[in-house]
N, C-alpha and C positions, 0 to 999 in steps of 0.2 A: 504494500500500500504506500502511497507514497505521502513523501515528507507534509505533507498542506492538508491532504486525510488524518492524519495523526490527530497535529494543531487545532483543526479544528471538531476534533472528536472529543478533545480536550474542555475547545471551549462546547459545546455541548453538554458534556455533563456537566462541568459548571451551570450551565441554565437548567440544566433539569437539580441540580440541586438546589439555585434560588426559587425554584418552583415546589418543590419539595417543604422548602421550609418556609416559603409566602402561605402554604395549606395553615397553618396556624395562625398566622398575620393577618389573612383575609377573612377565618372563623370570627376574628373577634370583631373586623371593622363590620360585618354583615350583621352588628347586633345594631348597629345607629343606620345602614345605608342596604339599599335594596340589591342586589343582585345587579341586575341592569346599569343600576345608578352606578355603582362601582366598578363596574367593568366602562362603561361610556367614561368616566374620568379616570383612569388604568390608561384606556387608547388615546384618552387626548394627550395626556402627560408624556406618551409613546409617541402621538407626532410632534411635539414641542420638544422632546427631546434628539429625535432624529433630525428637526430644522436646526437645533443649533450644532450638532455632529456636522452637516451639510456644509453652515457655515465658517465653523472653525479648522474643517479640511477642506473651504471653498470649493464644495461640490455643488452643481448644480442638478436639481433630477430636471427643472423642469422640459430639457431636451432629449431627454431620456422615456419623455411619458408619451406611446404614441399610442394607437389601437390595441395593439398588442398587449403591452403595459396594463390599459385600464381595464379588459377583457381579462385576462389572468388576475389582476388583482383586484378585482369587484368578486368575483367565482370563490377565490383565496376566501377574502374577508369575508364572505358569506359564511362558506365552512368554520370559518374562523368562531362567529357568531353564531351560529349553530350549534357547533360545540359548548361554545361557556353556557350559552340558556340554556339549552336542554339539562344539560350536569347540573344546573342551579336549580332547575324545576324539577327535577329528578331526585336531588338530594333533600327535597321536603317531602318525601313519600318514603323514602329506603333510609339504612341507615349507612350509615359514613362507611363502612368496612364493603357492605356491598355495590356502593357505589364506586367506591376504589379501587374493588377488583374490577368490577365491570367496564370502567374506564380503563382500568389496567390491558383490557383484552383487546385494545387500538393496537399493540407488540403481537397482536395475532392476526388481524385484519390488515394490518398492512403488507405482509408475501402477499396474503390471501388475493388481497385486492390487486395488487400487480399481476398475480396470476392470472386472477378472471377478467380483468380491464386491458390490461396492457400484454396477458400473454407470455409472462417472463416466468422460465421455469427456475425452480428454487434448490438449490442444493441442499441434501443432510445436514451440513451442519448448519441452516439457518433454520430446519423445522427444529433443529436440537435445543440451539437456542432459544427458540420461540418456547418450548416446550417448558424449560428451564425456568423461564422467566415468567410466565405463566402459573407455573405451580408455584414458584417462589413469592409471588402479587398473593396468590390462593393463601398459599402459609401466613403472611405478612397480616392480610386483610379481614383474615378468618370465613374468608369466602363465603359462598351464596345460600341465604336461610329463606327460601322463597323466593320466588319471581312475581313481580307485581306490576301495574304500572309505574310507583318510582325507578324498577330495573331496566322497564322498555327505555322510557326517557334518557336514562345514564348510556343504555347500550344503543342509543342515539346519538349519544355525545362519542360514543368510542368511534361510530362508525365516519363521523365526520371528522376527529381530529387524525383517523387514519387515511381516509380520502384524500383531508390535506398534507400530510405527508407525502405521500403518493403523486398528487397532483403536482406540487413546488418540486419533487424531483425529477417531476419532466420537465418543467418550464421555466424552473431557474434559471437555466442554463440560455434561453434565448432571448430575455430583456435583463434588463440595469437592475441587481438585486435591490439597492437603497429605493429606486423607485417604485418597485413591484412592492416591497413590505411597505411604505409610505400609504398607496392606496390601498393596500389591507388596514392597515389601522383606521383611514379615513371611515371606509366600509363599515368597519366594528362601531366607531364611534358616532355614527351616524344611526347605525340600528339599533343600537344600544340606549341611545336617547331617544328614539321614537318609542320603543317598547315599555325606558321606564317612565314615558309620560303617560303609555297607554295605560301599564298594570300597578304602577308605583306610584302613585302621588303624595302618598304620604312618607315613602323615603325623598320625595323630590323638594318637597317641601320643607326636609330637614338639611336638603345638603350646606344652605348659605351657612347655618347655624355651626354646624360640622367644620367646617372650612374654613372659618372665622374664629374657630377655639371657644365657641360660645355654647359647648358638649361638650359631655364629659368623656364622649369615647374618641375626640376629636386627636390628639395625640395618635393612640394607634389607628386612627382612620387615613391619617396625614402618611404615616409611616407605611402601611400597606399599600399606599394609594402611589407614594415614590417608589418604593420598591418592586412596586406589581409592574408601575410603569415604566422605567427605565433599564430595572435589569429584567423582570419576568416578562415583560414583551417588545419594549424598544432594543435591548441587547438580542432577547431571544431568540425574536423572529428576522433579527438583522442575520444573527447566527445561522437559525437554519435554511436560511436560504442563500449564503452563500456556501455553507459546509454542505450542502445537496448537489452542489456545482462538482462535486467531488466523492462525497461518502453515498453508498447505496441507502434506498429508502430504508430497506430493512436493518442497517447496518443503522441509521438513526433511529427507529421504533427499540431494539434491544438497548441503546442508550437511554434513551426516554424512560425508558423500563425503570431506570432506577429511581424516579421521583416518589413512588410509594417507601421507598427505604428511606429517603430524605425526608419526605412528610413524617415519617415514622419517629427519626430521630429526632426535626424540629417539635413534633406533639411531646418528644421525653422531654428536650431542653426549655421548651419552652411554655407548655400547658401539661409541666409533670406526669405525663400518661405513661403508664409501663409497660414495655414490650412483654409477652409470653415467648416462652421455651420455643411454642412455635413459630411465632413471630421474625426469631433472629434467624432461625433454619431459612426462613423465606428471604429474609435478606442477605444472606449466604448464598442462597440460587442464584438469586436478581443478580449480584456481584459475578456469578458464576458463568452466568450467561453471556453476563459482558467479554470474559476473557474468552469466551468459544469465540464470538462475533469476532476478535481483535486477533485473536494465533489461529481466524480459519485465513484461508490461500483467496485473495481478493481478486474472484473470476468476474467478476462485475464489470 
């Protein structure tokens, strides 16, 4: 694999571990601000922070944004937005463990979906991996106690954040990354605000308060709100879209894989929760998994 696959496999797991440990940062801002409300101020703080990246490496997208560009990255953002609501609608019906594996099961759906979409056959060791890190999510999360409508909704969210992996590894590669993630976030924040004006008014109606330190959860709202934005989607999705210029989809879905061991260990550090005997076995795989995906032979 070569040297710039590595790097930014690197940075990859770096963002699935900021994502990992925003799972607790974002539980607690979701007690003052609605779903929606928080994710639309997530993507704006993501494109204010990509314009000022833009201008302090004096880049410009806006000659970069042409049909192409806004056609992939309205499609992106969609899926984009698909995913967080659904997981968010989803997880007021399930609970947190079965929503995590079942999100978890996007590290399954992505061969899958190259398979059946795109037709690319899959070698051993990525069903092995898949396999790994699957049972590992299963161990971690204490897996499935029923299936219900909160599990359809979550396993609505897997199938779209694996779409979008899938979809950015084909089309990264033929427009301007900074500009293609630019109009995803526009996408998310757009939707995101229409939705929580449609379902949310009464978190819409707290955010001034919020955001002005005039709440008392305004602190950690502030804090989840930077960190969601800047490293969990202006970093992340700058990340995976140009590490897909390089690393196989699949080869990103088994890294992703590790944000339930990250959420895991931000719930120990951070909202004192304590793993089981089983728990660490499953983060044992998740890790496990990793190193098949990284010492398998990159036919990709």
């Amino acid at each position: 694999m070569a040297k710039s696959s590595h790097i930014w496999g690197w940075v990859l797991l770096f963002v699935s571990f900021v994502w990992g440990i925003e799972f607790a940062l974002v539980h607690q801002a979701l007690d003052s601000l609605g779903p929606n409300t928080f994710n639309g101020l997530r993507f704006f703080i993501a494109i204010v922070t990509l314009c000022v990246y833009c201008l302090i490496s004096r880049q410009r997208l806006s000659p970069h944004i042409n049909r192409a560009t806004l056609h992939h990255g309205i499609v992106l953002g969609l899926l984009l937005f698909a995913g967080f609501a659904t997981q968010s609608v989803g997880l007021q019906y399930t609970s947190a463990s079965n929503g995590g594996f079942i999100t978890g099961l996007n590290v399954v759906l992505v061969p899958v979906t190259a398979w059946l979409w795109l037709k690319h056959p899959q070698h051993w060791y990525v069903w092995l991996g898949v396999a790994m890190a699957t049972l590992g999510t299963l161990l971690l999360t204490g897996g499935i106690n029923g299936f219900g409508r909160g599990e359809l909704w979550v396993l609505c969210c897997a199938f779209a954040f694996a779409i979008h992996i899938v979809y950015t590894g084909v089309y990264a590669r033929t427009v301007n990354p900074l500009a293609l993630t630019q109009i995803q976030f526009i996408t998310v924040t757009l939707l995101s605000a229409v939705a929580a004006c449609i379902w949310e008014t009464d978190s819409m109606s707290s955010v001034m308060p919020v955001l002005l330190g005039d709440h008392p959860a305004s602190v950690t709202a502030w804090v989840a709100i930077l960190v969601g934005g800047i490293l969990g989607t202006s970093l992340a999705y700058v990340a995976q879209t140009i590490g897909q210029q390089t690393i196989a989809a699949w080869r990103v879905a088994l890294i992703f894989a590790t944000e339930p061991l990250f959420a895991a260990l931000g719930g120990y550090w951070l909202l004192d929760e304590v793993l089981t005997t089983m728990a660490w076995l499953g983060a044992l795989l998740i890790i496990t998994s990793m190193l098949v995906a990284e010492l398998a032979d990159d036919d990709d």
